[in-house]
Each structure stands twice: as structure tokens, then as C-alpha cells.
N, C-alpha and C positions, 0 to 999 in steps of 0.2 A: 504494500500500500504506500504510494507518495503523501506528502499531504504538502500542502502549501497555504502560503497563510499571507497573509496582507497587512498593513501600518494600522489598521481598526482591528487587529485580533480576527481578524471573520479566516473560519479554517475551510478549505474544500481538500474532500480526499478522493484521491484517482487510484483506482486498480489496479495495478499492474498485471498485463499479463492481458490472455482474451477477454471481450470481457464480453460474454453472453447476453448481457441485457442489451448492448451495440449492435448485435449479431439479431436477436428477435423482434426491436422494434425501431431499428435501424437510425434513422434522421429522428423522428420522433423523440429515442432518449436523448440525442443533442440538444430539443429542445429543452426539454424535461429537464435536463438538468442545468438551464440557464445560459446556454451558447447559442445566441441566434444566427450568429454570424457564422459559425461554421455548420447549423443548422440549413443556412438559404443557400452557402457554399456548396454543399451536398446534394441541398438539390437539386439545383442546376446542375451538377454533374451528371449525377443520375438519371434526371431527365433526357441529357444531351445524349449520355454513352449509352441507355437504355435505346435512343432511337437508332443509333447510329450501329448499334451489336442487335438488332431487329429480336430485344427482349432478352438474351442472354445476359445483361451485366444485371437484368433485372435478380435473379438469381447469385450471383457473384458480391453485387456491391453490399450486401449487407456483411457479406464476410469479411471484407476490406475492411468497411467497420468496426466489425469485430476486431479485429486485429490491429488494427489503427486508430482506435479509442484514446488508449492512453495518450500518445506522443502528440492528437488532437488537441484532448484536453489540457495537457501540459503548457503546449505552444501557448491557447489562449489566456488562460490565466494568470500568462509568466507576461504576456505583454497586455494586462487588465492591471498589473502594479502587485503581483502574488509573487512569493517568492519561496521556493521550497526548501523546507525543515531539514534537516542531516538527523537521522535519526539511527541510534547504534539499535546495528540487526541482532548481535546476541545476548540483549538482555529480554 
């Protein structure tokens, strides 16, 4: 788990790893979880490659997501003024 945290104490934590709720409800959890901009991002993607892969990416992009959740979530929060915690993994 990352966690990053902002100059107001406000914490947001990201999952490392796949992360299955990216994968089943694809754009949707971007929204959900407060990123609009990589939410309208996406879909315009999705839209475009969906037309242009004649429905193939329709199947594919959510996996992308899955898999690309994290370093999404990272990006935006790190440039929203968020800055991630060092936290020791063996305690």
C-alpha cells in the first residue's frame, strides 16, 4: 500500500499491485475515487481505440487499468500537491 498525504494532513492510499476494482469497473473507479481528469482521459481513449480495434480494446482496456491503476493514481496526486510517506516495510 502507498499512501501519500498533502500540507492539510488529508491521506489517500493506493494499492499496489493489480488492483481488481480498476479491472471490474474500469473508468468508473477513477471516478469514484476523485480523479476526473484521468477519468475523461480514459475515456476518450477508450472510446477512440474501442472504435479504431472494431470493439477489441473494449475487452482489453479494463485490464490496462487494472494494471495501470497504481502509477495513474500516483502521477495525479503527486502533481495535486500529495507527497508520498517512506514507510518501513518490516515493522
Amino acid at each position: 500500500m502507498r499512501i501519500f498525504k498533502n500540507q492539510n494532513g488529508e491521506i489517500k492510499k493506493i494499492p499496489k499491485g493489480f488492483n481488481w476494482y480498476g479491472f471490474w469497473f474500469s473508468n468508473l473507479y477513477l471516478l469514484y475515487k476523485g480523479m476526473p481528469g484521468p477519468f475523461f482521459r480514459w475515456l476518450y481513449i477508450n472510446i477512440f481505440a474501442t472504435i479504431f480495434t472494431l470493439g477489441l480494446w473494449f475487452l482489453i482496456g479494463p485490464i490496462i487499468i487494472g494494471f495501470r491503476y497504481e502509477k495513474i493514481a500516483s502521477e495525479y496526486w503527486t502533481e495535486k500537491g500529495f507527497s508520498e510517506v517512506i514507510q518501513n516495510e518490516n515493522i
